[in-house]
C-alpha positions in Angstrom: 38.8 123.3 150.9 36.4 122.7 147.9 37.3 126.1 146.9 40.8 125.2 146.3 39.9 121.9 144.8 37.7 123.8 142.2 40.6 126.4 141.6 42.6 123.2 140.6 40.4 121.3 138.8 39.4 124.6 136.7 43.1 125.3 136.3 44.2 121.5 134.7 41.3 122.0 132.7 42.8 125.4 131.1 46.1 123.5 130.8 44.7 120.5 129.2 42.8 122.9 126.8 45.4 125.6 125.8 48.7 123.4 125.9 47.8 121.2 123.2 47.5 124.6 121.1 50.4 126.2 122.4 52.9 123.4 122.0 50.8 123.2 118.1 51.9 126.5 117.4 55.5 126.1 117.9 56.0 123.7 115.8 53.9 125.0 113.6 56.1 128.5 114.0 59.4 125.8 113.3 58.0 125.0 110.2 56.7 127.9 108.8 60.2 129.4 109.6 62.5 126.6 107.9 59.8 127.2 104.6 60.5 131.2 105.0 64.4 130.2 105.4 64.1 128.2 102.1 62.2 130.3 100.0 65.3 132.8 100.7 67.4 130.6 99.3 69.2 130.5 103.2 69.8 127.1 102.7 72.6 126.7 106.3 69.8 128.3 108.6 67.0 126.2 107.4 69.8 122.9 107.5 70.6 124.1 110.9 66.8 124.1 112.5 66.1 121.0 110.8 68.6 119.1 112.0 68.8 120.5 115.3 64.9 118.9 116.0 65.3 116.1 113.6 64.8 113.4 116.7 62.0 113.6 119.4 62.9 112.4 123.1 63.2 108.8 122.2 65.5 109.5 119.5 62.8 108.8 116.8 63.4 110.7 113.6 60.9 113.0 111.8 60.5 111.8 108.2 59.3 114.5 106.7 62.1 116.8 108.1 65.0 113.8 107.1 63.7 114.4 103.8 64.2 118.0 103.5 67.4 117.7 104.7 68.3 115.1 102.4 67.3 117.2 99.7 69.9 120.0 100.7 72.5 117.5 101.5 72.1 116.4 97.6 72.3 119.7 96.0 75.8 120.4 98.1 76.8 116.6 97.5 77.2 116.0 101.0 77.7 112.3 100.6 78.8 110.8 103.8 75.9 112.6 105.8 73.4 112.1 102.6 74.2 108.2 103.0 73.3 108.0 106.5 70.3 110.0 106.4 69.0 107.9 104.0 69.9 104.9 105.9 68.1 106.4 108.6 64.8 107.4 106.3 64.6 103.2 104.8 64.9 101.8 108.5 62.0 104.3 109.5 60.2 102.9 106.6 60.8 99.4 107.6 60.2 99.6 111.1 56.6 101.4 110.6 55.5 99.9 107.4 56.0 103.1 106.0 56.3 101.9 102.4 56.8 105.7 100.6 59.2 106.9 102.8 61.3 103.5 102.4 60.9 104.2 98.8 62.0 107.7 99.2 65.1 106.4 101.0 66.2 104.1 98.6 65.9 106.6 95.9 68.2 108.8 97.7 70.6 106.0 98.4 70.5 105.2 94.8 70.8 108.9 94.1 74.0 109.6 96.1 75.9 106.5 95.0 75.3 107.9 91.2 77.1 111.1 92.2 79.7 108.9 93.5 80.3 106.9 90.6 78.9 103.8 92.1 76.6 102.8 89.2 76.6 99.0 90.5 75.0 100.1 94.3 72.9 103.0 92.9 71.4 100.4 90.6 70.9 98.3 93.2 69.1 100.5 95.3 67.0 102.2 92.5 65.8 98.6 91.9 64.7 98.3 95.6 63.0 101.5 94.9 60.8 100.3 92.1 60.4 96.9 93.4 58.4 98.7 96.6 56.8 101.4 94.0 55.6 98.6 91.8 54.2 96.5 94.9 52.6 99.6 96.1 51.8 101.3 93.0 53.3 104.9 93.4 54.2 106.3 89.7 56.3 108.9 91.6 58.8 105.6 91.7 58.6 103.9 88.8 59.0 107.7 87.4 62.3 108.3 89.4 64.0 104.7 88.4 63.6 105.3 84.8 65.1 109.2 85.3 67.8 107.9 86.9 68.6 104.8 84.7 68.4 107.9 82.1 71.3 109.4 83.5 73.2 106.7 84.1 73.3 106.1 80.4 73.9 109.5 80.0 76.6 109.5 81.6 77.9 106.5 79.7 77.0 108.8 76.1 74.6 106.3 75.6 71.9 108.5 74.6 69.5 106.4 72.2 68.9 104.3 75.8 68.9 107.4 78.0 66.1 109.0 75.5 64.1 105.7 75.7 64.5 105.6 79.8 63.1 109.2 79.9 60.2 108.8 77.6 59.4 106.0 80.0 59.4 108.1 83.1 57.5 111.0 81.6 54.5 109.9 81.9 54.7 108.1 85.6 55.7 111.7 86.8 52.4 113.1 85.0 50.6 110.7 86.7 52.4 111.0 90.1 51.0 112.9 93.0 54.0 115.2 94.7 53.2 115.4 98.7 53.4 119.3 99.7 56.5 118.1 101.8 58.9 118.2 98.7 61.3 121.5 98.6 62.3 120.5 95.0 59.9 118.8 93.4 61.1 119.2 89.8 61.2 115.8 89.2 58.3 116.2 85.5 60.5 119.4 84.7 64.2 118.0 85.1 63.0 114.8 83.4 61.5 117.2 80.3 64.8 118.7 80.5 67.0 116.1 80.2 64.5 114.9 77.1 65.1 118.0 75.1 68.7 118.0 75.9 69.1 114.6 74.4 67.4 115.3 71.3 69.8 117.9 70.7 72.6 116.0 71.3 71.6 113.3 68.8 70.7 116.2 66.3 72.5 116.4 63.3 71.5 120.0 62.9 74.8 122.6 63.0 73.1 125.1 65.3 73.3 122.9 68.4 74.9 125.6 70.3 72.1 128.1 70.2 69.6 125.5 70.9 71.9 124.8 74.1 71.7 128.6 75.3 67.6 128.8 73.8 66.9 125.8 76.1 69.1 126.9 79.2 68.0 130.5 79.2 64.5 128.8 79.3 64.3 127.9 83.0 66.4 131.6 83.8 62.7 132.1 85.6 62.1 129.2 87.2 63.2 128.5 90.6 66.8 128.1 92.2 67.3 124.2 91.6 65.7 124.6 88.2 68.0 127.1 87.3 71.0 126.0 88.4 70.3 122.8 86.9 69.5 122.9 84.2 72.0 126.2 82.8 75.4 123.8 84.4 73.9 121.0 82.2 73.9 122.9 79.3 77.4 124.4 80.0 79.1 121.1 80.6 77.6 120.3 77.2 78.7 123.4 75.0 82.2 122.7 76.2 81.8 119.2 74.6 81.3 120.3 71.2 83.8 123.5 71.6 81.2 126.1 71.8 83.3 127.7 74.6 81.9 130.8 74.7 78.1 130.0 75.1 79.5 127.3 78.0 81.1 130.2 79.8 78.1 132.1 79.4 76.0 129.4 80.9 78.2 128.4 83.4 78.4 132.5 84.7 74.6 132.4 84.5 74.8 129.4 86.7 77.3 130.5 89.2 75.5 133.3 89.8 72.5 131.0 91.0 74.9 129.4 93.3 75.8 133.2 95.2 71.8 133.9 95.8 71.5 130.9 98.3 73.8 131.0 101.5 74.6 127.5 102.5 76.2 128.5 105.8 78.4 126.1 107.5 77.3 122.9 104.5 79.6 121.3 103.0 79.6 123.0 99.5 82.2 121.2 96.9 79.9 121.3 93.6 80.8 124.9 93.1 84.2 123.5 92.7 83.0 121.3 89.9 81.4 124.5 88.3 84.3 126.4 88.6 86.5 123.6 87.0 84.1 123.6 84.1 84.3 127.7 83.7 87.9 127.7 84.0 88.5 125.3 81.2 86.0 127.4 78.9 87.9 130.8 79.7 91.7 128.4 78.9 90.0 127.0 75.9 89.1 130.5 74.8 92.7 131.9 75.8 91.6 134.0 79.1 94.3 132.5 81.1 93.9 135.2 83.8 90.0 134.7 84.6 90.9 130.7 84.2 93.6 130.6 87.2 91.7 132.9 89.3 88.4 129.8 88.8 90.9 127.1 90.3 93.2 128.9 92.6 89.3 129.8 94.1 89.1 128.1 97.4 86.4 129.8 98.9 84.2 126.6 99.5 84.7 124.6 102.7 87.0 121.2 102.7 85.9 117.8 104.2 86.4 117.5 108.0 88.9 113.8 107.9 88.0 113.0 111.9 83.4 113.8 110.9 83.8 111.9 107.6 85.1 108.6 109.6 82.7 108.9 112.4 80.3 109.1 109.6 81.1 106.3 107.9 81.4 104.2 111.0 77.8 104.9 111.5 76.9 104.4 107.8 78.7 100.9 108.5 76.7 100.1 111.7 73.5 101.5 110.5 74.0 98.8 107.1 74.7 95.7 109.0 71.4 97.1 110.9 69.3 97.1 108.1 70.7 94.0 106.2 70.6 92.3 109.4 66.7 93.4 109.8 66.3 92.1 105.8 67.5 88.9 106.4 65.8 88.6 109.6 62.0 89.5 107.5 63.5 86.8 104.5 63.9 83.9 107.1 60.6 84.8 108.8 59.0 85.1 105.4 60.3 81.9 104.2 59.2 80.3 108.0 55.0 81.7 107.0 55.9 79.8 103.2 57.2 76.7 104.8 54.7 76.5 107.7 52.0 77.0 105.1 52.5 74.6 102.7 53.4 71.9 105.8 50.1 73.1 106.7 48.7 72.4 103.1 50.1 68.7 103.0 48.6 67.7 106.4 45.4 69.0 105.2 45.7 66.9 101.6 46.9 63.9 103.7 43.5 63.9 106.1 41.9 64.7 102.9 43.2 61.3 101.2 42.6 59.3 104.3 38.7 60.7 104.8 38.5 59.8 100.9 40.0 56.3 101.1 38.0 55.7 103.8 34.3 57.1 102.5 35.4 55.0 99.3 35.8 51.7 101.6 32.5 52.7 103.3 30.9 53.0 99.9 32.3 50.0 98.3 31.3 47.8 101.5 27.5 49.1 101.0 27.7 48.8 97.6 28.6 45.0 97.9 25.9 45.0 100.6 23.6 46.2 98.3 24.6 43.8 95.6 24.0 40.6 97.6 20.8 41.6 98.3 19.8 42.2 94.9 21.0 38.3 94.1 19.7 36.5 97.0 16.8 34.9 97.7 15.4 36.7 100.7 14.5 32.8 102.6 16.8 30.3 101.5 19.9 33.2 100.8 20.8 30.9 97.6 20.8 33.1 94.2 17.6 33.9 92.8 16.3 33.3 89.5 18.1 35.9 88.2 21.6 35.7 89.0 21.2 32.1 88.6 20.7 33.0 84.7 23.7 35.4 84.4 25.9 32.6 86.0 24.6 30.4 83.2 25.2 33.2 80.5 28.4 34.4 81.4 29.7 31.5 82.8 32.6 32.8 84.8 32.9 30.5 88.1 35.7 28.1 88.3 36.2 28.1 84.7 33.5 25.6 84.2 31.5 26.1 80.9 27.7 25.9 80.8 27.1 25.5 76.8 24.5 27.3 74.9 21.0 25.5 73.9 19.9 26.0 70.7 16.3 25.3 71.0 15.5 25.2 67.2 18.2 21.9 66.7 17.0 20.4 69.9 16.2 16.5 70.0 14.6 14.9 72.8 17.7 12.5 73.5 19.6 15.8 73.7 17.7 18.0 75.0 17.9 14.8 78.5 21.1 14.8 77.8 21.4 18.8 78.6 19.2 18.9 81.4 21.5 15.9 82.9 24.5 17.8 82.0 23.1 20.8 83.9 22.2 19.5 87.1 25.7 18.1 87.3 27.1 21.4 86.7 24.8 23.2 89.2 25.5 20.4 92.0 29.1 20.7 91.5 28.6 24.2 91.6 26.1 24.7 94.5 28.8 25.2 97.2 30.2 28.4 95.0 27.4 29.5 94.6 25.9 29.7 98.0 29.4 30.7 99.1 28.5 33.9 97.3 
């Protein structure tokens, strides 16, 4: 029997040891997968795993893994899902006082309304972004709302305030520190990008079109968002000032980004943007043929009507969640502010009373004092001195004690004083012993 008991006990002990290690290792092998996936540019698998273990048992989500798939979901402008994971990523933040990844959240929020066209709502949330990143002090969001605010003048040709909102975020991004959990993390590079792109725009030179193709075929090397990014840009703006053959060369240059990376089963609609911005080059340039082949191209995948509402009916439920949690933290906030300065005027009220009171206690002793010092310890009637400073100030029932001057004195009226002063002092003896 103790045999069997040892067998056992030895046995948990192995299990206690190795499982810990085991179960380490496979997610460790998950994630070391999805990152092989992504370097690949096999965007669909790596989407696939990660959302197929983004919630534990209790239907917790994994932050991290939310946030990679947020960052897919934006480069395929995958809205409706990009909405609601970001919904999901700022009410983790809330509920575990997990201040970055609430800022994170809102920055995707912000992000996805931009593409949308919402410039009110992305605003909005870009403004709860930097509120949390100035409270908290992370440069990574200060950096982000000015980028942003960049492109939303941009996208208004306001450029003198979009230069000025870059500049500002340069330096936030130099100072930011980029967790290793970022599959983009461009954000310094794009920025510089979209500050040399400006300052061609507002150039007066007449060679803007090479410095368009210089500073596209500048990130040719750099990785897939980079390059894609930043060669569309610059096509979309050689089409604007008719240098259509240089657009349709950076357009091509980015398309051909778009085919190394296999999306899977994502929704993938930007390509149709691209192609709409190609085709208009080849029609401006008179290359009807390669034009109507662009947009009769329906290769990419079309919105699923019955997901998008089921989305947005969870989009709607998780929003009156989190407004609902919001005003639930302002009411609670403004109960601690209330209670506390209730709290403040009880404690100046027993304050005032404890000082009215010491100062009657004072002023009682002080009086004490001050009959003492005028009384005659035996007889309690004024002494000597206090009988003086009734006679020199002359102050008790307005009768008037006159001054002697000794030098005009006579005899006759110097009697005449002293009979003058007893009858003042007897008609004032019962004042002054009521003292």
């Amino acid at each position: 029997m103790k045999k069997v008991l040892k067998n056992i006990v030895n046995f948990t002990i192995i299990l206690v040891v190795i499982l810990p290690l085991f179960t380490t290792n496979i997610f460790a092998y998950e994630e070391q997968e999805v990152d092989k996936l992504l370097e690949e540019y096999k965007f669909g698998e790596a989407y696939k795993i990660l959302k197929e273990n983004l919630y534990d048992e209790d239907k917790n989500i994994d932050p991290i893994k939310i946030r990679k798939i947020l960052e897919l979901e934006f480069i395929v402008t995958d809205t409706s899902s990009m909405i609601l994971h970001a919904l999901e990523l700022v009410e983790y933040g809330q509920n575990s006082k997990d201040y970055y990844n609430q800022m994170i959240g809102y920055y995707y929020l912000g992000s996805v309304y931009y593409d949308l066209y919402d410039d009110t709502k992305a605003i909005e949330n870009f403004e709860k972004m930097l509120s949390i990143a100035q409270s908290k002090n992370y440069p990574l969001g200060k950096g982000m709302y000015y980028m942003f605010t960049g492109l939303i003048y941009s996208s208004y040709e306001d450029y003198d305030l979009a230069l000025e909102n870059f500049t500002k975020a340069q330096p936030y991004f130099e100072e930011a520190h980029l967790d290793e959990n970022w599959i983009f993390p461009n954000f310094k590079e794009n920025n510089k990008f979209m500050i040399d792109l400006i300052e061609i725009i507002l150039s007066k030179s007449q060679d803007k079109a090479s410095r368009f193709v210089e500073l596209g075929d500048a990130f040719k090397d750099k990785n897939w968002e980079l390059k894609y990014s930043s060669m569309s840009r610059c096509g979309y703006e050689l089409n604007k000032i008719g240098a259509f053959k240089e657009a349709a060369y950076m357009l091509e240059e980015s398309k051909k980004t778009i085919a190394l990376a296999d999306f899977g089963d994502m929704y993938n609609k930007f390509s149709g943007y691209m192609d709409y911005d190609l085709a208009y080059s080849y029609y401006s340039m008179g290359d009807f043929k390669r034009a109507s082949e662009l947009l009769l191209d329906e290769d990419y995948t079309t919105n699923d009507t019955k997901l998008e509402v089921e989305r947005g009916e969870l989009i709607n439920q998780k929003l009156r969640e989190i407004e609902s949690k919001e005003i639930k933290r302002q009411s609670e906030t403004k109960t601690k502010i209330i209670s506390a300065i209730s709290a403040l005027l009880v404690f100046l009220l027993i304050t005032i009373i404890i000082i009215v009171r010491q100062y009657k206690i004072t002023d009682k002793l002080n009086q004490e004092i001050y009959e003492k010092s005028i009384r005659d310890n035996m007889t309690g009637l004024f002494n000597r001195t206090e009988i003086i400073n009734l006679y020199q100030k002359n102050n008790c029932k307005n009768h008037h004690l006159y001054s002697l001057s000794w030098m005009n004195l006579s005899v006759s009226n110097f009697i005449k004083y002293v009979t003058n002063f007893i009858n003042v002092f007897n008609s004032n003896k019962d004042c002054i012993c009521s003292r």
